[in-house]
C-alpha positions as CSV (number, residue, x, y, z in Angstrom):
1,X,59.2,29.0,-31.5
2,X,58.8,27.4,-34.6
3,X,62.1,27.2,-37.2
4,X,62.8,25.6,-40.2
5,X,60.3,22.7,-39.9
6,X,61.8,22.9,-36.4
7,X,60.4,23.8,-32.6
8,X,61.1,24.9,-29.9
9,X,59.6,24.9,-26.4
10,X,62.0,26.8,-24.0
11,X,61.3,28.0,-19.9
12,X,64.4,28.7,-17.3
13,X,64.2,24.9,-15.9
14,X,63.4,23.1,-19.4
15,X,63.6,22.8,-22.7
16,X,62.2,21.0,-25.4
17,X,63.3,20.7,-29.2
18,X,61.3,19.2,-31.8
19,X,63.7,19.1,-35.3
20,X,64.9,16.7,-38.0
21,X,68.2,15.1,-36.8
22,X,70.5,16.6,-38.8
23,X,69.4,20.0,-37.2
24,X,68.7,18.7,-33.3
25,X,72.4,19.3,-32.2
26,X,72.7,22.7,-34.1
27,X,69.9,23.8,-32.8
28,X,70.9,22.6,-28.9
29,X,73.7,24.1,-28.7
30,X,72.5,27.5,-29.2
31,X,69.7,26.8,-26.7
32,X,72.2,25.9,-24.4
33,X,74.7,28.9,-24.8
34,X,71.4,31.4,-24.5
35,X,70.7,29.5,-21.7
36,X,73.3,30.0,-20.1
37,X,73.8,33.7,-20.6
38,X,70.4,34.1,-19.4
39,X,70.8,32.1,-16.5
40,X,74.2,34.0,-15.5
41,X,71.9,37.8,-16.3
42,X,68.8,36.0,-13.9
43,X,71.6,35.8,-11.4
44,X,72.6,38.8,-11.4
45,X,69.7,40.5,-11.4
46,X,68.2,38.6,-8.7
47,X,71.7,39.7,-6.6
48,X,71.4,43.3,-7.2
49,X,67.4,43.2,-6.6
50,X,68.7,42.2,-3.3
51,X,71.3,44.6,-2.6
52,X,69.3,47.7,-2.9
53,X,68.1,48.4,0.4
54,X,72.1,47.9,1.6
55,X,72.5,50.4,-1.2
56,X,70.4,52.5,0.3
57,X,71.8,52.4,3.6
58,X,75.4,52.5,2.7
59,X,75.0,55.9,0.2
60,X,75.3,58.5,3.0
61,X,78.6,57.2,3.4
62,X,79.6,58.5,-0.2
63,X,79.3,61.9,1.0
64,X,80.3,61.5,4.6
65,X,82.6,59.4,6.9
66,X,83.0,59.6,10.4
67,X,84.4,58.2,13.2
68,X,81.4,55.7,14.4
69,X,81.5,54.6,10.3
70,X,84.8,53.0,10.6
71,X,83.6,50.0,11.6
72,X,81.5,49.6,8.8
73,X,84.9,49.7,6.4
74,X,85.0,46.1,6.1
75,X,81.2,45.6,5.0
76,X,81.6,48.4,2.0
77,X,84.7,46.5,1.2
78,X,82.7,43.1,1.0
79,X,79.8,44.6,-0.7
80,X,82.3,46.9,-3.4
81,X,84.0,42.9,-4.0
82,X,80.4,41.6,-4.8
83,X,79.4,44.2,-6.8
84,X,82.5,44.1,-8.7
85,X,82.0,40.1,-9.0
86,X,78.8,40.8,-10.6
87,X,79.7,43.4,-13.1
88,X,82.6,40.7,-13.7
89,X,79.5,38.3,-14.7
90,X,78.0,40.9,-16.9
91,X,81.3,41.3,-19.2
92,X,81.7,37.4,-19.6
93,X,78.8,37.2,-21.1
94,X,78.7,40.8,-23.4
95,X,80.2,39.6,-26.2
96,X,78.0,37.0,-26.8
97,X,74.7,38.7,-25.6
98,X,75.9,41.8,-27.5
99,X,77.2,40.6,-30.8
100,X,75.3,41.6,-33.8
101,X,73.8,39.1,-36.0
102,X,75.8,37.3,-37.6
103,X,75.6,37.4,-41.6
104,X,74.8,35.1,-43.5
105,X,72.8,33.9,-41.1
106,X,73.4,30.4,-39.6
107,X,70.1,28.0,-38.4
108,X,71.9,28.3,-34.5
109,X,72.7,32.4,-35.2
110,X,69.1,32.5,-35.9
111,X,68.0,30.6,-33.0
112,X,69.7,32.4,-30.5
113,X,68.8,35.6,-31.9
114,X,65.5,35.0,-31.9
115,X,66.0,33.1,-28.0
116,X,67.5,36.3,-26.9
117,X,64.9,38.6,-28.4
118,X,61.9,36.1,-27.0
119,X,64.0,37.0,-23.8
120,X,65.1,40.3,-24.1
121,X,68.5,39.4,-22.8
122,X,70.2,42.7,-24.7
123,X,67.9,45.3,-23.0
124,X,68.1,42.8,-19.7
125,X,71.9,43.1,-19.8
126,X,71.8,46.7,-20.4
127,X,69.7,47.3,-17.4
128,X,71.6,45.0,-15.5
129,X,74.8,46.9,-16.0
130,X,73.6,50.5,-15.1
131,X,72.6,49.0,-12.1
132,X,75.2,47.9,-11.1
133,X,77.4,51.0,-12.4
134,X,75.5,52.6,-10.2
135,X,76.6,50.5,-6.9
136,X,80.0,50.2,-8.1
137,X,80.3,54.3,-8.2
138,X,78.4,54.4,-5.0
139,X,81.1,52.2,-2.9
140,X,83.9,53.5,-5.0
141,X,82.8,56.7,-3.5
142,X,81.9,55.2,-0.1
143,X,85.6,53.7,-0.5
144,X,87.4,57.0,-1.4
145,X,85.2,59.1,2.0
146,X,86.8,56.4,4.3
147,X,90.2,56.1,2.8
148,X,90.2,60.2,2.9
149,X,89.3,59.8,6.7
150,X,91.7,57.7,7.8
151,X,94.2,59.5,5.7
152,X,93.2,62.6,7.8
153,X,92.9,60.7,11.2
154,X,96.2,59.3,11.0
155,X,97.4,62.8,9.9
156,X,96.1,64.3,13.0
157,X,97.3,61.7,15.2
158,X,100.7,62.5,13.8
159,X,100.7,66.4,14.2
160,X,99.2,65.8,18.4
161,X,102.3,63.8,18.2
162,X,104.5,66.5,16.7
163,X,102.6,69.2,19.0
164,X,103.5,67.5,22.2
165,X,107.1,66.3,21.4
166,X,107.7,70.1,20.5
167,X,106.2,71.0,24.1
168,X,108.3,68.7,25.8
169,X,111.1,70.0,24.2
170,X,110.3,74.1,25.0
171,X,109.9,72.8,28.6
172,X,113.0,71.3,28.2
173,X,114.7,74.0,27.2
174,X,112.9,76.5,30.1
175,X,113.9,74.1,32.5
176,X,117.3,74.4,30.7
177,X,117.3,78.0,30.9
178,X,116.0,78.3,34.0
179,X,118.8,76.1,35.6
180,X,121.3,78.2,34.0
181,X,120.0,81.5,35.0
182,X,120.4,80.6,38.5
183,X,123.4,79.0,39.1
């Protein structure tokens, strides 16, 4: 990119700035804070690239939980805390990968503007989060199946429970009856 008698050679791993002194640090910083946000967004997408085919494996249990998933209650717990870790990442850095331009314009606004146009960071980030809305919804409902079947496991337990106590006690009371009939 070339800038006010100024340029710029950028890639993930390196960077190389060409300007007058009195412009060098400006213009490093903002390198270094787009950098950064697109390092974080790389990241992130690279996590949830990765996390599809669990995805995909783990979305039956939004509609259905059984008795052989309850095991599995600990993995969609682990994978609901990632996912939620990343879309953690992706709101750090929105305010400064969604900001408008600032006005006037500054020589290091206009850097990283054009740094995160060159890199589409906004439309990056935007993708980024519905992606991971979407496996945040997904455990949240994989979440919500199991914590309704335990619920109604316990719940079922508890009534056997009830059933038999109440048994016991009508046998009770025949025997009771019976004793008393007779003697």
């Amino acid at each position: 990119m070339a800038f006010h008698g100024s340029r710029i050679r950028w890639s993930p791993s390196r960077c190389a700035i060409l300007a007058p002194a009195e412009r060098l640090a400006t213009i490093r910083r903002a390198v270094i804070e787009v950098s950064g946000h697109d390092r974080t967004l790389r990241q992130v997408e690279r996590a949830l690239e990765a996390a599809w085919p669990e995805l995909d494996t783990d979305a039956p249990l939004a509609f259905e939980f059984e008795e052989r998933s309850v095991g599995r209650r600990d993995e969609l717990r682990d994978r609901l805390k990632r996912v939620l870790h990343l879309r953690a990442r992706l709101a750090r850095i929105a305010p400064a990968v969604l900001a408008p331009p600032i006005y006037p314009p500054t020589l290091a606004s206009q850097v990283a503007d054009r740094l995160r146009e060159r890199l589409r960071i906004v439309a990056r980030h935007e993708a980024a989060s519905i992606q991971a809305d979407v496996f945040r919804d997904t455990y949240d409902m994989c979440g919500q199946r199991a914590s309704d079947f335990m619920l109604a496991r316990t719940g079922h337990r508890l009534e056997w429970v009830i059933i038999v106590l109440l048994a016991a006690q009508l046998l009770l009371w025949g025997f009771e009856y019976l004793t008393m009939a007779s003697g």
